[in-house]
N, C-alpha and C positions, 0 to 999 in steps of 0.2 A: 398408540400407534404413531408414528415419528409423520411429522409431514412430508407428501411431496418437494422433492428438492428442483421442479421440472422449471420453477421462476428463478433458479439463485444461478449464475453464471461464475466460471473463474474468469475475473477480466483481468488483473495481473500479477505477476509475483516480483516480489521487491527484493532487489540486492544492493546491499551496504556496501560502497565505493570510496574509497583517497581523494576521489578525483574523476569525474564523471569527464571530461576530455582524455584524459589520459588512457580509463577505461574503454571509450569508446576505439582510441587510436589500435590497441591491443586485441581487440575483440571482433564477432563476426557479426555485433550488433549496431544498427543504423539509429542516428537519433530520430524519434520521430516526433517534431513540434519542438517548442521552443523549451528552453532549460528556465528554470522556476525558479525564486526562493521563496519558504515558507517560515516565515520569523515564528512559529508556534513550535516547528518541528526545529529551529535554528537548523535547518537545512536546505541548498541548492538538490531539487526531483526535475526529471523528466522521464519520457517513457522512449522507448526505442523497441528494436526490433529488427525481423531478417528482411524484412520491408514496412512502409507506412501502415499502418492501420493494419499490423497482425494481430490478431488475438491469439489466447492469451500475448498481454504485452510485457514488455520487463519494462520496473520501474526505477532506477537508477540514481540512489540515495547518497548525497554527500554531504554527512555534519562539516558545519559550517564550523564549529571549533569546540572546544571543551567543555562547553558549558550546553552543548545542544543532548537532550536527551540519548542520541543515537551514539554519541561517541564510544562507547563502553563498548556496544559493538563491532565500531570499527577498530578497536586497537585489537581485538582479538582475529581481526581480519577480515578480509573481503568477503562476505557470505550472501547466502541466502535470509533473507530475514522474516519475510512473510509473505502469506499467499493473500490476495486480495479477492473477493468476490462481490460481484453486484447483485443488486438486490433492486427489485421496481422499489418500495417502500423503506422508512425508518421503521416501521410498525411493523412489518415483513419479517426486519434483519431483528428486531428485538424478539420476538417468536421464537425464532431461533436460537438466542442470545441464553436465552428463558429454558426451555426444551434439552438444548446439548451442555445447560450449567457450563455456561462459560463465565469466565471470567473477566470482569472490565477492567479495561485500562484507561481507556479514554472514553468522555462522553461524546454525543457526535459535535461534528465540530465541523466548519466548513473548511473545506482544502481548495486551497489555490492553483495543485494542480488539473484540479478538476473543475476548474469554475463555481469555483465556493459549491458545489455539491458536497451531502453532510457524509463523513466518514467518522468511522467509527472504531477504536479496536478493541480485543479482543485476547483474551488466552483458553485455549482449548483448555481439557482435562490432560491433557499430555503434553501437555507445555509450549503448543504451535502458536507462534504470533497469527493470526485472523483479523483483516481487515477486511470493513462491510464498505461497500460504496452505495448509496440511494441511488436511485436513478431521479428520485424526485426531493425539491428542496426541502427544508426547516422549515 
């Protein structure tokens, strides 16, 4: 029997951008908080939104250059990339991990957009990128 899903929240979904200013100037989304870079992801993130602190937020990805993981998906263009959900635990999001055979991509790892809080990804059985955010640290 699958577990309660009543603790896992969607807290954002992530879109691959050129240019996260440019993006924003085009768009009916507000930055909310400062713009990031994460030298693991070789990428500038921030979150926005149709106001401060909406949930779900959109997370706003731009490979920093050729050599960053994400680029592959930015030359095939601006997309939707992945859905993010939080999780109270590591142990929580690994249950899950484990149960719906996902597949790993990353192990957790602390993200700078989130205040070194541990994320984690993921591939569904159907090919969804899935990113887990803890709420609690490593």
């Amino acid at each position: 029997m699958p577990s309660p899903l009543h603790d896992v929240s969607l807290h954002h979904v992530g879109v691959i951008v050129r240019s996260i200013e440019g993006y924003l100037r085009r768009s009916m989304w507000q930055l909310d908080g400062e713009i990031v870079h994460d030298p693991r992801q070789g990428a500038r993130l921030c979150l926005a939104g149709l106001f401060p602190g909406m949930t779900p937020a959109i997370e706003l990805v731009e490979p920093v250059d050729e050599g960053s993981p994400l680029w592959a998906s930015l030359e095939r263009g601006t997309s939707w990339h992945h859905l993010c959900f939080q999780v109270a635990t590591v142990a929580r999001a690994d249950e899950l991990i484990k149960e719906h055979r996902f597949l790993g991509v990353t192990d957790w790892t602390p993200a700078v957009l989130f205040d070194g809080r541990p994320v984690r990804f993921v591939y569904s059985r159907n090919r969804e990128l899935i990113e887990f955010l803890s709420e609690e640290g490593l």
